[in-house]
N, C-alpha and C positions, 0 to 999 in steps of 0.2 A: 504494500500500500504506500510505503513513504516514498518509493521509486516511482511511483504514478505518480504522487501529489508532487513529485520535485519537475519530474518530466512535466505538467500538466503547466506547472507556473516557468517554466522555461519559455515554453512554446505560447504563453500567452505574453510573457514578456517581449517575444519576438512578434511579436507579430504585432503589439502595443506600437512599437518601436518602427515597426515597417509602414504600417499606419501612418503616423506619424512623417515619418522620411515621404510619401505619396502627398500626402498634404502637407510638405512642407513646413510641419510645425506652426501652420498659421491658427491662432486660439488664443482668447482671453485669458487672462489670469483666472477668473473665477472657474473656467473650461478646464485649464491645466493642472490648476493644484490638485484636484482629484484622481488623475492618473498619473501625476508623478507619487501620491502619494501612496495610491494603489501599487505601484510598482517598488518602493519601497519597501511597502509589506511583505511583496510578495515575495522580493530577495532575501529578506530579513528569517522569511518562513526556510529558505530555501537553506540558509544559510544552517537555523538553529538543528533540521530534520538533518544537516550533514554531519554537524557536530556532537546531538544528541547518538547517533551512528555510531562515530567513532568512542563515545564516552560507555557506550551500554556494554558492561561484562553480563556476560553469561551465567548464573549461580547450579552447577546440577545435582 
């Protein structure tokens, strides 16, 4: 599941970003700060599910 939800915020970041680069980044402030904030999150998630990864020992 955490490898979906990594893959899932990659490819929607790409595509945020391609969006973006098509329309030239033309948009208000009030327009933008929502998905760059969104895009934050999303690295932010992206970040913690690779870290929490490498921190989870195994108990058996």
């Amino acid at each position: 599941m955490r490898v979906i939800t990594i893959s899932g915020n990659i490819i929607f970041l790409a595509w945020t970003i391609y969006n973006g680069t098509q329309g030239d980044f033309d948009s208000t402030l009030i327009q933008a700060f929502p998905y760059d904030g969104l895009m934050v999150l999303l690295a932010m998630n992206c970040v913690l599910l690779i870290e929490r990864k490498a921190r989870t020992v195994y108990l058996y």
